[in-house]
PLY file of the C-alpha trace (Angstrom):
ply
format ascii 1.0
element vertex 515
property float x
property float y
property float z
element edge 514
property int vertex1
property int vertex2
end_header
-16.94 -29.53 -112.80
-18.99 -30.38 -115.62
-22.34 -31.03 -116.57
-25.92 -29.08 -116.44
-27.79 -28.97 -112.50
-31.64 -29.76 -112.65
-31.92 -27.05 -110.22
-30.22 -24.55 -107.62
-28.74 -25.83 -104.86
-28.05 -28.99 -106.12
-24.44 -30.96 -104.60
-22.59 -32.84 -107.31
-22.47 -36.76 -106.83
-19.12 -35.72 -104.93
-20.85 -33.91 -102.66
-17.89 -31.21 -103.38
-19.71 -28.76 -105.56
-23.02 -26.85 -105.27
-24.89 -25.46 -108.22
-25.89 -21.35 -107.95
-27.59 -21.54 -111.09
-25.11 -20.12 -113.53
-21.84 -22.12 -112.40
-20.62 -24.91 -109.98
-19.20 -23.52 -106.91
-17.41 -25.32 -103.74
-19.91 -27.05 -101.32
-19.39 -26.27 -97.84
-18.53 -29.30 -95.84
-20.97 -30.64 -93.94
-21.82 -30.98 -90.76
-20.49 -33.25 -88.77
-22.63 -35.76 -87.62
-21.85 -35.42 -83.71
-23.54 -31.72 -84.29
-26.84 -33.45 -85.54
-29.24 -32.62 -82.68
-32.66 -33.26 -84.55
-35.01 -35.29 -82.44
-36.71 -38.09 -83.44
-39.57 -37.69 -80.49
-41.08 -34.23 -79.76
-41.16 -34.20 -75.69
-44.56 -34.12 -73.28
-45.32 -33.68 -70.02
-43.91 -36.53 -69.05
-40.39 -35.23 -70.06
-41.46 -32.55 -67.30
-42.34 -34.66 -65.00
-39.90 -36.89 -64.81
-37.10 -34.60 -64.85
-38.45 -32.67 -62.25
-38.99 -35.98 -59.89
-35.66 -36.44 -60.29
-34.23 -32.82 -59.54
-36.28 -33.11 -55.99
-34.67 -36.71 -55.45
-31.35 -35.08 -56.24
-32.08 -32.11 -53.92
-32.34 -34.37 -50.78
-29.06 -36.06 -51.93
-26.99 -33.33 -52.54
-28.31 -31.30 -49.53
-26.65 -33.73 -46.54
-23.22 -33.36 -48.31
-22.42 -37.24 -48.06
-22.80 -40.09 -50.04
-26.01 -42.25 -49.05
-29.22 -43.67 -49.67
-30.24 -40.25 -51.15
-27.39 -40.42 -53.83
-28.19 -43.84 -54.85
-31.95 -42.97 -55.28
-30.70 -40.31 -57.26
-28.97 -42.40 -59.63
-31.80 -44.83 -59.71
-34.27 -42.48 -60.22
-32.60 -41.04 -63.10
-31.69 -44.78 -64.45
-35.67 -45.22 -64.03
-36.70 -41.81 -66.21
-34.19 -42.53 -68.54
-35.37 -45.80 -69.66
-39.16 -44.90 -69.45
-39.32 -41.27 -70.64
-36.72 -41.87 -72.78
-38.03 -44.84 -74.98
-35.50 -47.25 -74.63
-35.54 -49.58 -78.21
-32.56 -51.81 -77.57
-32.45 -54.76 -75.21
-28.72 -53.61 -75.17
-29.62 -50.18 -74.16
-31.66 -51.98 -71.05
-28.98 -53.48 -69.41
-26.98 -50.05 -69.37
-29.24 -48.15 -67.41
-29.53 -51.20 -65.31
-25.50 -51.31 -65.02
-25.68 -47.56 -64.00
-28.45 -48.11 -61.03
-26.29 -51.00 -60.07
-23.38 -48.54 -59.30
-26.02 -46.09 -58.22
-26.76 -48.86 -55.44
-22.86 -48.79 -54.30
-23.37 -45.48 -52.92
-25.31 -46.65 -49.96
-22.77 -49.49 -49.73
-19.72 -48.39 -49.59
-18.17 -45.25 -47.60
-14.43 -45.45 -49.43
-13.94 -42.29 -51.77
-11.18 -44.81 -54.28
-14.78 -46.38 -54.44
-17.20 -43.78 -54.50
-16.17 -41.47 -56.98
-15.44 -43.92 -59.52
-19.00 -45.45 -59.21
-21.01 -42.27 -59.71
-18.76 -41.26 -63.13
-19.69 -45.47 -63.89
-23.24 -44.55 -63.59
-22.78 -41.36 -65.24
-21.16 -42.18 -68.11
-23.55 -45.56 -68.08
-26.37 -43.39 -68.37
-25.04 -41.19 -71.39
-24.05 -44.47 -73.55
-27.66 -45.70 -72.25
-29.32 -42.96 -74.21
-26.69 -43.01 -76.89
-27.90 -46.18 -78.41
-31.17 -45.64 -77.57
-32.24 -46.74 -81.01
-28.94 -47.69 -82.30
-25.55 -48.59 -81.91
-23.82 -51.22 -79.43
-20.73 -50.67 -77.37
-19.31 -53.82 -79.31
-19.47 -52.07 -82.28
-18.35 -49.23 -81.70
-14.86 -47.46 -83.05
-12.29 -44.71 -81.04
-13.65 -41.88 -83.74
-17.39 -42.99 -83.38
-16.74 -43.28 -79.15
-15.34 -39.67 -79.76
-18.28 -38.43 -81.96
-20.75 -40.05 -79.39
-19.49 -37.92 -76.34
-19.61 -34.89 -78.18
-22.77 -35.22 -79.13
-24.19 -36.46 -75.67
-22.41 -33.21 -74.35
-24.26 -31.00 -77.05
-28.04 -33.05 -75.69
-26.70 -31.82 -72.09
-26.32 -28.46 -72.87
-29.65 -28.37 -74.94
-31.52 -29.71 -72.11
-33.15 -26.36 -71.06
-34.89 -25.78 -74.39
-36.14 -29.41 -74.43
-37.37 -28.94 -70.73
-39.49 -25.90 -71.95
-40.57 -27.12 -74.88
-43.93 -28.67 -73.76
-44.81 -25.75 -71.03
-44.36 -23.42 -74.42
-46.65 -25.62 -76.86
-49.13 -25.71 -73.82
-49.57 -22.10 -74.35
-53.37 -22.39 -75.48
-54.57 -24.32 -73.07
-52.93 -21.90 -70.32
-54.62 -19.49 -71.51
-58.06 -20.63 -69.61
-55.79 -19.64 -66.84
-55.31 -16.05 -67.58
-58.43 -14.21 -65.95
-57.48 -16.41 -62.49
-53.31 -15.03 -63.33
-54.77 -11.27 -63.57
-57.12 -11.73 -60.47
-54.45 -13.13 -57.98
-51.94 -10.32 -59.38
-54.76 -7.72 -58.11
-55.31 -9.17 -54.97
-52.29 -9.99 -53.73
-51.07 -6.74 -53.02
-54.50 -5.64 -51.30
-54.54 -8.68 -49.03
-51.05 -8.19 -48.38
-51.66 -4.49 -47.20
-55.09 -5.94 -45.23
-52.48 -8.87 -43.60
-49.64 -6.44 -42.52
-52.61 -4.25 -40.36
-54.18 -7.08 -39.27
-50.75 -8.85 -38.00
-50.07 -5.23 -36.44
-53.71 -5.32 -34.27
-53.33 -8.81 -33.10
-49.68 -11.02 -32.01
-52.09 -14.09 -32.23
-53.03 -13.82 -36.24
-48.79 -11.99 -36.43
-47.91 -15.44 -35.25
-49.19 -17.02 -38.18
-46.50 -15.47 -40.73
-43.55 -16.47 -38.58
-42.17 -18.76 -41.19
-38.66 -18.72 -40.26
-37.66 -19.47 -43.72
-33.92 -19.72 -44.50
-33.59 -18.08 -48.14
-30.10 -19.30 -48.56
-31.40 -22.61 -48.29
-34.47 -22.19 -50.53
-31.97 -20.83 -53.49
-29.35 -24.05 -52.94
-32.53 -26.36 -52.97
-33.46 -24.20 -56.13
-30.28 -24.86 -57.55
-29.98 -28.71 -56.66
-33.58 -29.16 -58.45
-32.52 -27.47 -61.16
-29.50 -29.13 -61.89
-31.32 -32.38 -60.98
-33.62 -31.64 -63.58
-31.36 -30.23 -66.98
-29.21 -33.17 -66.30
-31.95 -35.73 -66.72
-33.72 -33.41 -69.47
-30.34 -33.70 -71.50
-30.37 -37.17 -71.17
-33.70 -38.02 -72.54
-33.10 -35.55 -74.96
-30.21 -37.66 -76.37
-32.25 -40.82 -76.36
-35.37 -39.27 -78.33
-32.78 -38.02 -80.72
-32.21 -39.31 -83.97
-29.55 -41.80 -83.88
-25.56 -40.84 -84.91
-24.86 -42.63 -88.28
-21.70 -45.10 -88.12
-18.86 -43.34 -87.81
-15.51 -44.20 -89.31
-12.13 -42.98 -88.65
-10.24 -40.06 -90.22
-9.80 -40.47 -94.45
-5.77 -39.43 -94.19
-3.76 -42.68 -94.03
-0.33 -42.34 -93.17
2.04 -44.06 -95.20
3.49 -47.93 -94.56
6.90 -46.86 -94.30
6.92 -44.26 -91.28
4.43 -46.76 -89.54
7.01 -49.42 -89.68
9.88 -47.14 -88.96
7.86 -46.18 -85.36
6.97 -49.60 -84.59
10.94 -50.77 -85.05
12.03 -47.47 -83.51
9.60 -48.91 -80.11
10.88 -52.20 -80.60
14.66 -51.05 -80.54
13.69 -49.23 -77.54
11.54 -51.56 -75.62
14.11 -54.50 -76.20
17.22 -52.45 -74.71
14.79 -52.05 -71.92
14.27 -55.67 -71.54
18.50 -56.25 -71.58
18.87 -53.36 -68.75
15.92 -55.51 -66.67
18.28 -58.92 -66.81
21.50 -56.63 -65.99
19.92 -55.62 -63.12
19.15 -58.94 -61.65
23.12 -59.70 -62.27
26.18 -58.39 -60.22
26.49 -55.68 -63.25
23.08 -54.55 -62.35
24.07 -54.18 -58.62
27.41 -52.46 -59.31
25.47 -50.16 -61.46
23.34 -49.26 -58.76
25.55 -48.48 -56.38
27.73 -46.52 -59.09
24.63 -43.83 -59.50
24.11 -44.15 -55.70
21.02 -45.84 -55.84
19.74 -48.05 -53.12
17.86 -51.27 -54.05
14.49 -49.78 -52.04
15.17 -46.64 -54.50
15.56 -48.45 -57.21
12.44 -50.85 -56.63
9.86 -48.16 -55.95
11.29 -45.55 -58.86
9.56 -45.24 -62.10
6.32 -47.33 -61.20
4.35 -44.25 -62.90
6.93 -43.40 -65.82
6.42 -47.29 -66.81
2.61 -46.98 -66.65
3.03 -44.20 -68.61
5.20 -45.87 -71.38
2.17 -48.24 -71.50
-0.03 -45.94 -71.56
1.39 -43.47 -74.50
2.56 -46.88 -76.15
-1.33 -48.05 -76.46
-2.60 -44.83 -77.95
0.27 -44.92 -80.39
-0.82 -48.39 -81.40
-3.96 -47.71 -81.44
-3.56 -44.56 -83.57
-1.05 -46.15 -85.92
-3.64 -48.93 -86.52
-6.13 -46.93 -87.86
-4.73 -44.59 -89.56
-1.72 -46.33 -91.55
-2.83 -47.08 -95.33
-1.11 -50.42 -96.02
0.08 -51.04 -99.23
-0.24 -54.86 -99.94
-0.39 -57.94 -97.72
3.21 -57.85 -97.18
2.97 -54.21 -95.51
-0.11 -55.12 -93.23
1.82 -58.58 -92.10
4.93 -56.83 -91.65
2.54 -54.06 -89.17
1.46 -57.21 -87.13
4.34 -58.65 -86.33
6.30 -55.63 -85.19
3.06 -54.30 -83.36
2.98 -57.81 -81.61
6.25 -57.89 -80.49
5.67 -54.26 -79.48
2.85 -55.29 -77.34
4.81 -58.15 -75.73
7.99 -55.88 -74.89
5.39 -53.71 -73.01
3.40 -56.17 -71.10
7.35 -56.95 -69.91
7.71 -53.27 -68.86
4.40 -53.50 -67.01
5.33 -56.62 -64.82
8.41 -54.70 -63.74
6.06 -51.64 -62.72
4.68 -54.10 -60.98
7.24 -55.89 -59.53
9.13 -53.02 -58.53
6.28 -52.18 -56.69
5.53 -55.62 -54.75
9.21 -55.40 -53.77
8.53 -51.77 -52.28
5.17 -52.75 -50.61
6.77 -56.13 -48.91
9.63 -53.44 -47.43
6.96 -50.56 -46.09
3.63 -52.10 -46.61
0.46 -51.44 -48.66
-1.54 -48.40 -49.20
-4.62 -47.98 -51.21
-2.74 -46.13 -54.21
-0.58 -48.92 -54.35
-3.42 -51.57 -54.01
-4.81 -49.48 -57.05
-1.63 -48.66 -59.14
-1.71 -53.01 -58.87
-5.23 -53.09 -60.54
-4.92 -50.55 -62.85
-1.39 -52.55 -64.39
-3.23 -55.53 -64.59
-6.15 -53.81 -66.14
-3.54 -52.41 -68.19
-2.15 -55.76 -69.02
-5.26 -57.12 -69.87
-6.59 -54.01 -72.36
-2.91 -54.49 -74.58
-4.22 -58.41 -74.82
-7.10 -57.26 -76.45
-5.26 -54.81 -78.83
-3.52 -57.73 -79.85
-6.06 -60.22 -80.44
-8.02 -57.40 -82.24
-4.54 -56.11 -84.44
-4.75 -60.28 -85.17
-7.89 -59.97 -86.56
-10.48 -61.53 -83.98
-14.07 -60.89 -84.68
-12.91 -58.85 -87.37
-16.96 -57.81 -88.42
-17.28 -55.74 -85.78
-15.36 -52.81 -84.03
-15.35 -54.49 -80.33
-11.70 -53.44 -78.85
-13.10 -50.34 -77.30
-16.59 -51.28 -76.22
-14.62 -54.33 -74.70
-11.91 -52.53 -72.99
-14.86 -50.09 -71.44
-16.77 -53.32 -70.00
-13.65 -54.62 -68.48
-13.20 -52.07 -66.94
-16.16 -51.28 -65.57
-16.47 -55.17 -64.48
-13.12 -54.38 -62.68
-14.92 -51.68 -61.02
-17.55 -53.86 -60.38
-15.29 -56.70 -58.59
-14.01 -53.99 -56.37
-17.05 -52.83 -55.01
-18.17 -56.49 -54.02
-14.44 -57.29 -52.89
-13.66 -53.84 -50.51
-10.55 -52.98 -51.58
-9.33 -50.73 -48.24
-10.42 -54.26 -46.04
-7.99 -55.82 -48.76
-5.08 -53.25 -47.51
-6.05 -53.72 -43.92
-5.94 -57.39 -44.01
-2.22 -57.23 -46.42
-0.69 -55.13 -43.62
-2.15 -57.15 -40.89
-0.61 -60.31 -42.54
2.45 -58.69 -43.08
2.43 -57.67 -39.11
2.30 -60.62 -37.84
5.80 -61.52 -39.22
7.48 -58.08 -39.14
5.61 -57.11 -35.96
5.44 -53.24 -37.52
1.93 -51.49 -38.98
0.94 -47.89 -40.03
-1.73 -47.50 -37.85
-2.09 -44.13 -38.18
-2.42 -44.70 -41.97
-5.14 -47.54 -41.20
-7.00 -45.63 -39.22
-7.29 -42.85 -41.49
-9.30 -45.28 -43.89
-12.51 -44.58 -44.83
-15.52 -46.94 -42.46
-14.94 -49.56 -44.78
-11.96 -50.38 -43.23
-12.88 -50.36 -39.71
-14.42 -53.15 -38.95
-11.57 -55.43 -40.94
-9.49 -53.23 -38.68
-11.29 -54.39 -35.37
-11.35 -57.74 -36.56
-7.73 -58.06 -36.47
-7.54 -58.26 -32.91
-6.56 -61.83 -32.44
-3.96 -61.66 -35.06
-1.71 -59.54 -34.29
0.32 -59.00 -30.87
-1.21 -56.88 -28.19
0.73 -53.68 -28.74
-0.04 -53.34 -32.16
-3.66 -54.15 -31.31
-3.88 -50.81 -29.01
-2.36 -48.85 -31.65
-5.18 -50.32 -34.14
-7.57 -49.63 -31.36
-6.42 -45.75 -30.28
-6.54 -45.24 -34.57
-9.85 -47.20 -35.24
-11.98 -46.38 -31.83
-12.17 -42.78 -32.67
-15.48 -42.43 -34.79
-18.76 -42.64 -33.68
-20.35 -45.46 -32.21
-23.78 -44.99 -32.43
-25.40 -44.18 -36.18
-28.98 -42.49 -36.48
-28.53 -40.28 -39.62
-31.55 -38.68 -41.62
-32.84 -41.50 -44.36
-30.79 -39.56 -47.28
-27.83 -39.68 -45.44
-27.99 -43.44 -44.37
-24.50 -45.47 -45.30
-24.64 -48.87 -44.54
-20.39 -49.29 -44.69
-21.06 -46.26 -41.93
-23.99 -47.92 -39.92
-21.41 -51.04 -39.63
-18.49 -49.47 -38.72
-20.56 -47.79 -35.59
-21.68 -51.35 -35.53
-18.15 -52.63 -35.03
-16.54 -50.16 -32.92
-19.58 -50.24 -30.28
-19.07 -53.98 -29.83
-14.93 -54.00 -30.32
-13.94 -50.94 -28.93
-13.56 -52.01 -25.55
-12.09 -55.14 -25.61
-8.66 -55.74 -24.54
-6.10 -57.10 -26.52
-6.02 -61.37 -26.87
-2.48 -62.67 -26.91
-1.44 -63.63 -30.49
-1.90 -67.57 -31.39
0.97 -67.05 -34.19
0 1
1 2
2 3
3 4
4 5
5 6
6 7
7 8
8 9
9 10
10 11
11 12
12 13
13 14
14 15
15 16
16 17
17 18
18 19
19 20
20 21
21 22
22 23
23 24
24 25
25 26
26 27
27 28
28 29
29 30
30 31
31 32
32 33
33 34
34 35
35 36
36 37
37 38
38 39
39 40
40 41
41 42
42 43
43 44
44 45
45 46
46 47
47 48
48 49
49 50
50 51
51 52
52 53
53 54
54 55
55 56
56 57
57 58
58 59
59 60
60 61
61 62
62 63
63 64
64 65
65 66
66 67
67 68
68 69
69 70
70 71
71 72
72 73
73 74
74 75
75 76
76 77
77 78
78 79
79 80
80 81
81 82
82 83
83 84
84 85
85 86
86 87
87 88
88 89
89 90
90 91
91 92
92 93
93 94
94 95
95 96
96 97
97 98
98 99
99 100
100 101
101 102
102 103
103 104
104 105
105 106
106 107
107 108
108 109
109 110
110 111
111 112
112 113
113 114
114 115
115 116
116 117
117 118
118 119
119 120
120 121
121 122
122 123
123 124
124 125
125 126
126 127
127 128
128 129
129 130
130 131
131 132
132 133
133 134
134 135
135 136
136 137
137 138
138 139
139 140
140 141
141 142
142 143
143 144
144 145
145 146
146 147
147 148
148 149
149 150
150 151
151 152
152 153
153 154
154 155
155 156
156 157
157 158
158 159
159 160
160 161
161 162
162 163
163 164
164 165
165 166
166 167
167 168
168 169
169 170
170 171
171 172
172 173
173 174
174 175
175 176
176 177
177 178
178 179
179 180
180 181
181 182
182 183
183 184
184 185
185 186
186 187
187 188
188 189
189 190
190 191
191 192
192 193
193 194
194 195
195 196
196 197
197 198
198 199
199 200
200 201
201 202
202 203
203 204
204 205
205 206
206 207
207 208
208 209
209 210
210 211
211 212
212 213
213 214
214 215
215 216
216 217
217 218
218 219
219 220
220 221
221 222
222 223
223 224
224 225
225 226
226 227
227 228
228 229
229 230
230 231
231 232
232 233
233 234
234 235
235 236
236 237
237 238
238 239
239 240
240 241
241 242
242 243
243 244
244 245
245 246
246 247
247 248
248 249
249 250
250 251
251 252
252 253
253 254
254 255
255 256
256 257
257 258
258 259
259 260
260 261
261 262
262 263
263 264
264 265
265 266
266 267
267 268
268 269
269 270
270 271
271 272
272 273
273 274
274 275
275 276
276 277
277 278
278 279
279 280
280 281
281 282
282 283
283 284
284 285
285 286
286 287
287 288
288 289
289 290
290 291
291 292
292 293
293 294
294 295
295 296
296 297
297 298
298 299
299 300
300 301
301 302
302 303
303 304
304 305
305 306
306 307
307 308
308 309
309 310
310 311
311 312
312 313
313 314
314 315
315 316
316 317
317 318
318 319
319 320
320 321
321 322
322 323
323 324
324 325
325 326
326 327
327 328
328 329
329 330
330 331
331 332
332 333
333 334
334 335
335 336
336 337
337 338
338 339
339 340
340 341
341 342
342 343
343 344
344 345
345 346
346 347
347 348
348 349
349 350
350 351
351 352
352 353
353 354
354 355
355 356
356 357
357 358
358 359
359 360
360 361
361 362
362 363
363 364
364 365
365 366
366 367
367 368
368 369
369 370
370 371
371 372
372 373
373 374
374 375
375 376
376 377
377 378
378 379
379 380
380 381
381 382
382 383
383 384
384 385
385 386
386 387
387 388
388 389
389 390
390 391
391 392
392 393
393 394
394 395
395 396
396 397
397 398
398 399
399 400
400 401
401 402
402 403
403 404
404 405
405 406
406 407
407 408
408 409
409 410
410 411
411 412
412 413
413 414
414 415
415 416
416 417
417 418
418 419
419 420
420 421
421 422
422 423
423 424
424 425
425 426
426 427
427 428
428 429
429 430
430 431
431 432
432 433
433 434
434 435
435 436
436 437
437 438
438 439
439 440
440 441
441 442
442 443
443 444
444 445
445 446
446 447
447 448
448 449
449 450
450 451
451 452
452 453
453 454
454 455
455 456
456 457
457 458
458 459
459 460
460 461
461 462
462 463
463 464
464 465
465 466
466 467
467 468
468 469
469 470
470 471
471 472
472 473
473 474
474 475
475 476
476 477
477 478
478 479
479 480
480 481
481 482
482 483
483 484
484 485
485 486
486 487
487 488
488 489
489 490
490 491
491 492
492 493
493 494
494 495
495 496
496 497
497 498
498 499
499 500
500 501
501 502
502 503
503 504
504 505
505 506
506 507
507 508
508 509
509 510
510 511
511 512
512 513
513 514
């Protein structure tokens, strides 16, 4: 390194080299910007406030142990802070936190835990990319490295949310100090008028009767702890959004070479095409004599390797996805030559996923349809669907902007979405109900082990199927509650329905099939 510094600590235009004042030395690197947890907005009392509102809303939620109106007021509540507290700049930003109450809302709804569970991470992870582009930044715009960089950085804002809580109790220190002579007096007189209390309890049972509090300390430090929790949570979160903003991010500056790109793309489409031959032998007499050479029966065969397809898929996106952004192409030969065998790639594994899926219909239309298989369906079509994105974005569509992964997010949290307003265990009721009517079989004790979003699509089925699969739907269905008077945090309307259904079905005999 060359050249004279103006003065000490100054970084070459390199940003390699630091001057000590007699000699360029290395720089250390910097930090990375997902570390940067400088905040934009000091926080107030309102920081305080808010996340403490919200740590008592999330105490009466968490403290019936079910999913209900309390959970959902949770979510809302912290949607609510969030956007207010939080200073929300982006109309973009808006519609997030409105997304994530929107899932918060399903919580009342819907009683299924294939539902429930994926709706509160939605809402979760809603809020965090809320106050992640706060200020800046737009899931359409937004790149696997900068994603990655964005969650570590929300996660750092979580864990920091203690010291931002405090913050404004600490700077109030001058103001609390008015407060001092009143602090000294009540530490002097408590223990006097507790010794004074303790006689006078002693002399009569009518003033002893007065300190009979019957509190449960257990439950006091659980409440403690769901207020707390409550609280940091939301604390970290509006800590995130008054932070300054994470810079663009790009992807990694090592590019792998053209050649061993291609060579893994040909290497998958080798692979992937023998596949496709051993799907068209099976469909032949070669295929069947196959079979029964390795002792395979053709129910076997159609429900084995559902999940080792998905997770060909699966592994086969990342690759492309990682070989796409990190290969350094060499000319315009080299980057056309990338597309084409990453196209064909993609289109030799949208084959393997319809025979996941195919090998699966052929196994449900033998034993019937359970909720993992209702859901190993979505997620292969959802699966389906992100890979037609990869290659309309390897093509070059709406190549300004970084929109593959903000798009495959939305998808799927539209699929989620869909699902909710759709009741995917009634689906599976109603599939095996159809499927009754012409095989005359049905799991009821599967059925009946459904969530209360099943049940009344379960009752309903009465005049559709023959009587003696009716009483076994009946016995299965007819054993939960039929009255529903829960506490207001605990209300579930898919719950207050299914009491609903069984009180007015439950009793009803069986009316002869019309089929």
């Amino acid at each position: 390194m060359s050249g004279e510094a103006t003065y000490i600590g100054q970084l070459s235009p390199d940003q390699k080299w630091r001057w000590d004042g007699a000699a360029w030395i290395p720089a250390p690197p910097p930090a990375p910007k997902w570390a940067n947890l400088k905040l934009r907005v000091q926080p107030t009392w309102a920081v305080v406030a808010g996340a403490v509102f919200v740590g008592l809303v999330a105490d009466q939620a968490l403290r019936v142990g079910t999913f209900g109106l309390g959970a959902s007021m949770a979510v809302v509540s912290m949607a609510v802070v969030v956007a207010l507290v939080g200073g929300l700049k982006r109309a973009e930003a808006w519609l997030l936190a409105v997304a994530a109450a929107a899932f918060g809302a399903w919580l009342t709804d819907r009683a299924s835990p294939w539902l429930l569970w994926p709706d509160l991470a939605a809402a979760f992870a809603l809020l965090g990319l809320t106050s992640s582009i706060a200020v800046r930044g737009s899931m359409l715009d937004i790149g696997a490295a900068e994603a990655a960089a964005r969650i570590a950085n929300a996660a750092l804002h979580l864990l920091a949310g203690a010291q931002f809580l405090v913050r404004p109790i600490l700077s109030s220190k001058s103001r609390l100090g008015a407060f001092a002579p009143v602090a000294r007096g009540l530490l002097i007189a408590i223990p006097i008028a507790a010794v004074l209390a303790g006689l006078l309890a002693s002399a009569d049972p009518v003033f002893a009767s007065f300190f009979n509090l019957n509190l449960d300390f257990n439950q006091f430090a659980l409440d403690a702890f769901y207020v707390v929790a409550g609280s940091l949570i939301t604390a970290g979160l509006v800590r995130l959004a008054l932070a300054e903003p994470i810079d663009r991010v790009s992807g990694p500056a090592w590019r792998l070479g053209t050649t061993e790109a291609l060579v893994v793309l040909v290497a998958l489409v080798i692979l992937f095409g023998a596949f496709a031959i051993a799907q068209a032998l099976s469909a032949s007499a070669t295929g069947a004599e196959a079979l029964r050479t390795a002792g395979v029966t053709y129910a076997d065969y159609a429900r084995s390797g559902f999940f080792q397809l998905l997770w060909v898929a699966g592994i086969t996106l990342a690759v492309l996805i990682l070989f796409s952004r990190i290969t350094g192409f060499g000319g315009r030969r080299s980057r056309a030559a990338f597309l084409v065998l990453a196209e064909v790639a993609i289109a030799l594994t949208l084959l393997i996923v319809l025979v996941a899926s195919s090998r699966l219909s052929l196994y449900e239309n033998a034993y019937g349809f359970t909720m993992l298989r209702l859901y190993s369906h979505i997620f292969a079509g959802w699966v389906a669907l992100v890979f037609l994105l990869l290659a309309a974005d390897l093509a070059g569509l709406w190549r300004a902007r970084r929109w593959f992964v903000g798009t495959a997010i939305i998808t799927a949290l539209g699929l989620l979405m869909a699902m909710n307003f759709a009741d995917p265990e009634a689906i599976v009721v109603r599939l095996n109900v159809d499927r009754a009517v012409s095989t005359h079989k049905i799991d009821a004790q599967y059925l009946g082990g459904l969530s209360n979003d099943a049940t009344p699509a379960i009752l309903a089925a009465r005049s559709a199927i023959d009587a003696a699969l009716w009483q076994e739907l009946q016995t299965a269905a007819c054993g939960g509650p039929r009255s529903y008077a829960p506490g207001p945090a605990a209300f579930n309307q898919a719950d207050a329905e299914a009491a609903g259904a069984r009180h007015r079905s439950c009793n009803l005999p069986a009316v002869p099939s019309l089929k």
